[in-house]
C-alpha positions in Angstrom: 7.3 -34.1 -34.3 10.0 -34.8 -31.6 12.1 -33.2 -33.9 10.0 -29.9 -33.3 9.8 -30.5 -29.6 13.5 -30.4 -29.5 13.7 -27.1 -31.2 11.2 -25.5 -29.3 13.5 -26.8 -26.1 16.8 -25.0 -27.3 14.7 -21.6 -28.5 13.8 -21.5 -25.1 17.1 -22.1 -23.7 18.3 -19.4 -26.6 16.4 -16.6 -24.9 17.2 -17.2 -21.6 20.5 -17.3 -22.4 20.4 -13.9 -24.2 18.4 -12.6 -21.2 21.9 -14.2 -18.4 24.3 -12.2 -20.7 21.8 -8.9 -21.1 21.2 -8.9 -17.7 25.0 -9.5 -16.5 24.3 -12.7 -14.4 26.6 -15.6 -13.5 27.7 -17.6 -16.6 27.0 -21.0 -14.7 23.7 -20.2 -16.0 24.4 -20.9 -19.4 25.6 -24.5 -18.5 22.7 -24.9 -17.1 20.5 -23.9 -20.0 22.4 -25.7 -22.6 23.3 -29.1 -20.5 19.6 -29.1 -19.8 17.5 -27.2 -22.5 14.1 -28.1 -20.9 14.6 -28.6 -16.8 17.5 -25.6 -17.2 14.7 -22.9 -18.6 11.9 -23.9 -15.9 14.8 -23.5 -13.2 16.0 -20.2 -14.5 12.1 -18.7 -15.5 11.3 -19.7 -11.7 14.5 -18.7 -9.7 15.7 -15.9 -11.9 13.2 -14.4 -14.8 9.9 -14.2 -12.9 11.2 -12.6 -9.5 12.7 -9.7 -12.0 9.9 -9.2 -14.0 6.4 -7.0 -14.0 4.4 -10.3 -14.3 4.8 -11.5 -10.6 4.5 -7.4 -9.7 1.5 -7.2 -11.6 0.2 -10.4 -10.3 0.6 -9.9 -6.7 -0.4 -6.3 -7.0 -3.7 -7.5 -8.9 -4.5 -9.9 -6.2 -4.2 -6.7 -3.5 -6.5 -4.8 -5.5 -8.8 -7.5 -5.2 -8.7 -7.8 -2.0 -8.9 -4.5 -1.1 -12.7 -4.2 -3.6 -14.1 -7.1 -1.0 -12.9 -5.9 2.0 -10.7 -2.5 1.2 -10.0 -2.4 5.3 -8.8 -6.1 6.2 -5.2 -6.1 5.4 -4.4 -3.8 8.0 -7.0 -4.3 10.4 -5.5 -8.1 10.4 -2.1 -6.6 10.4 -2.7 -4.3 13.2 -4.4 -7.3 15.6 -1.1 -10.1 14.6 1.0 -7.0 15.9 -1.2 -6.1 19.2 -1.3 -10.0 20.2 2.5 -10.9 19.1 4.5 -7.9 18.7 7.5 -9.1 17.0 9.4 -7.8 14.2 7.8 -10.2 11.3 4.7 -9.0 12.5 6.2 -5.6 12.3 7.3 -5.6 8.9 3.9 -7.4 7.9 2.1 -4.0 9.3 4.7 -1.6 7.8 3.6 -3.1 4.4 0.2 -3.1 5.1 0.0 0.4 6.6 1.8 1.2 3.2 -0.7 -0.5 1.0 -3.2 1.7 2.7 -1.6 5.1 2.0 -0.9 5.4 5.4 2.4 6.7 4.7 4.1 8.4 7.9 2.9 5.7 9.7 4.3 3.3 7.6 8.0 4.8 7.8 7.6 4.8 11.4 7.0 1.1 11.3 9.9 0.6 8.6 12.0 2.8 10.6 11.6 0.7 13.4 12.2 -2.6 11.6 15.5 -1.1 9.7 17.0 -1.5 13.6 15.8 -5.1 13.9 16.4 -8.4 12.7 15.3 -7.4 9.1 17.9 -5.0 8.5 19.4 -6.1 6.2 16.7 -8.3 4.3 16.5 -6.8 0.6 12.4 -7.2 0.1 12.5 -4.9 3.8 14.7 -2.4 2.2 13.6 -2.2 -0.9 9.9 -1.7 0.8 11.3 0.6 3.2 13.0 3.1 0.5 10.2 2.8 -1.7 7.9 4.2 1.2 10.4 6.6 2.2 10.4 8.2 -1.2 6.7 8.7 -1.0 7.1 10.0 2.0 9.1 12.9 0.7 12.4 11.5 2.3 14.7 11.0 -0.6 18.0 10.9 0.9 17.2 8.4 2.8 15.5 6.3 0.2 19.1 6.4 -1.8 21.1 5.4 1.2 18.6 2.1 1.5 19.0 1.7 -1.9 22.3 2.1 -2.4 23.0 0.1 0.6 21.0 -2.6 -1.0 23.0 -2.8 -4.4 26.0 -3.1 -2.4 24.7 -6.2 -0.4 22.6 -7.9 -2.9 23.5 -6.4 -6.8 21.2 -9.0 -8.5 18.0 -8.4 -6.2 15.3 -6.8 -8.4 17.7 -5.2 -10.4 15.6 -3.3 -12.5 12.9 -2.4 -10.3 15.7 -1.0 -7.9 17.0 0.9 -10.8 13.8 2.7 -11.2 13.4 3.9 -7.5 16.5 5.2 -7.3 16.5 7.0 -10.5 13.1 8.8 -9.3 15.1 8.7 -5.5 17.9 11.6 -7.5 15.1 13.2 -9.0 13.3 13.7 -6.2 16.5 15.0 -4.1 17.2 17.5 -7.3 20.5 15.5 -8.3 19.8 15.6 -12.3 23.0 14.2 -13.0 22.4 11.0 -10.9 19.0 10.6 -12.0 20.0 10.8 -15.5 23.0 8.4 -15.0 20.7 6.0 -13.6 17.9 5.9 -16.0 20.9 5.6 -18.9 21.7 2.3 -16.6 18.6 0.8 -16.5 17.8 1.3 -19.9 21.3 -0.5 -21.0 21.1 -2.6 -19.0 17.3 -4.3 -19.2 16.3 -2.4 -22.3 13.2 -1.5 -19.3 9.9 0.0 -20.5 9.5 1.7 -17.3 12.9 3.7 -16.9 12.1 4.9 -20.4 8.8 6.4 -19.6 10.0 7.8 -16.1 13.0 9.4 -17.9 11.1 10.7 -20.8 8.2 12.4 -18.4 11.5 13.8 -16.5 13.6 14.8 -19.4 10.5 17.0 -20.8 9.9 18.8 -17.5 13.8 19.7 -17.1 14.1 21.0 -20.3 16.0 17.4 -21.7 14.3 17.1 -24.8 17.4 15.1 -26.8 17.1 12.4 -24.7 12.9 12.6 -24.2 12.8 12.2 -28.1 15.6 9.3 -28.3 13.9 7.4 -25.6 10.3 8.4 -27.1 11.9 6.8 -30.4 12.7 3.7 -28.6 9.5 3.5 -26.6 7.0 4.1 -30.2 9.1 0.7 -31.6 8.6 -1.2 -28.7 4.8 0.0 -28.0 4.1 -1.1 -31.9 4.8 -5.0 -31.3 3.4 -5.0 -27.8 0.2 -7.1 -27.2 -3.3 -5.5 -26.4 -2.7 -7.6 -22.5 1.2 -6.0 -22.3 0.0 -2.5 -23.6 -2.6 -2.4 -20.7 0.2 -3.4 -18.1 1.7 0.3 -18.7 -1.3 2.0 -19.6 -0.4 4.4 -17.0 2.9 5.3 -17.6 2.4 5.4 -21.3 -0.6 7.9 -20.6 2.1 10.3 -18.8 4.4 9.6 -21.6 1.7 10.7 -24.3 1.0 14.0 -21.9 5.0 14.6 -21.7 4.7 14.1 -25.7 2.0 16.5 -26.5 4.6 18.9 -24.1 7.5 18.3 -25.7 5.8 19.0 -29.5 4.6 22.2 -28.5 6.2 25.4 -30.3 9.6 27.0 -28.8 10.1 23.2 -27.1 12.9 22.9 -29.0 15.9 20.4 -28.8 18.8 21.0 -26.1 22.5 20.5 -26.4 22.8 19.0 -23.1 22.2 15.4 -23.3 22.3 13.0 -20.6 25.7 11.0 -19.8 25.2 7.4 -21.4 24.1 5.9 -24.4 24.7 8.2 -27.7 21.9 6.0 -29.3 18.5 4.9 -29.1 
């Protein structure tokens, strides 16, 4: 039984590890992983996998739904009152998120706005917060500079998630080429579920369809050995994929010549 215990340590280690080279991240890390099979995994699933991944996301955005079915209201109304009685720029952030969460989105760009001249300039949750509401605001430019300001400063910080917004940032601000470079680097790079379904609903509706049928390819292998919990974590973007599908098999859809720079393969 130890025997077993062992193995299970250095499987552990073995996918982490394949996740530090995927992923481009500091080779210290395998040290780490291999020195210390069992302490080295919990260190890197704490400090490096879970920030970067959909579970803490999905978490923390499970626990806002929640709270917004008791009380839908609260958030703000408590962010609103810390920022009446102590107006500084924590505060300030705290209400530009919260103004954000309730789909008060001018307002919350204001509040960002004001922020992005403050002490949390530079702080990469702000920033990435601030281009995100930015984009739904309908200011895409602005969302890429943030963004692209970010990756400068802090390469590593929610990587993927990044990736995504400023793929739909190029879209938005009608720079195909960018977009498409962008979703190609994502997809390398994290293999991510989500680029592919953001590219594959874009690729249809700009006429794309090479690359909506290689990443729809990719997407249908992954989707078949996903679990019934991990299938309902995309349920929405796989519904928009399934729409862009039904689009993309209708007659005179065709195939075009002009695929998107990148990968050649699925």
């Amino acid at each position: 039984m130890p025997y077993l215990g062992i193995g299970f340590h250095i499987l552990v280690a073995l996918f982490f590890a394949i996740h530090v080279i995927r992923t481009g991240r500091e080779m210290y890390w395998l040290f780490v992983l291999f020195s210390f099979p069992l302490l080295g995994s919990v260190v890197y699933f704490v400090a490096v996998f879970l920030p970067q991944s959909r579970i803490e996301r999905d978490v923390t955005k499970g626990i806002r739904n929640l709270g917004k079915v008791i009380d839908p209201g609260r958030g703000l109304r408590d962010a609103r009152q810390a920022f009446d009685l102590t107006p500084t720029a924590h505060n300030q952030m705290l209400l530009a998120r919260a103004l954000y969460d309730a789909g008060k989105i001018a307002e919350a760009v204001e509040q960002f706005d004001a922020c992005l001249r403050g002490p949390f300039a530079k702080d990469a949750e702000f920033r990435l917060g601030a281009a995100t509401a930015k984009l739904a605001n309908g200011q895409a430019e602005d969302a890429i500079a943030l963004l692209l300001a970010l990756r400068a400063d802090s390469p590593d910080f929610r990587a993927e998630q990044a990736g995504v917004l400023l793929a739909n940032a190029y879209v938005q601000a009608n720079r195909p080429d960018d977009a498409a470079a962008e979703f190609e680097a994502v997809i390398a790079r994290f293999d991510s579920v989500e680029a592919r379904c953001h590219y594959v609903v874009w690729a249809v509706q700009t006429g794309r369809n090479q690359a909506a049928q290689r990443e729809l390819a990719a997407l249908d292998g992954r989707r078949k050995h996903m679990t019934k919990h991990t299938r309902a974590l995309y349920r929405d973007l796989f519904k928009a994929v399934d729409v862009a599908r039904g689009a993309l098999a209708k007659p005179g859809a065709g195939v075009d010549d002009d695929i998107a720079p990148g990968r050649q393969g699925a």
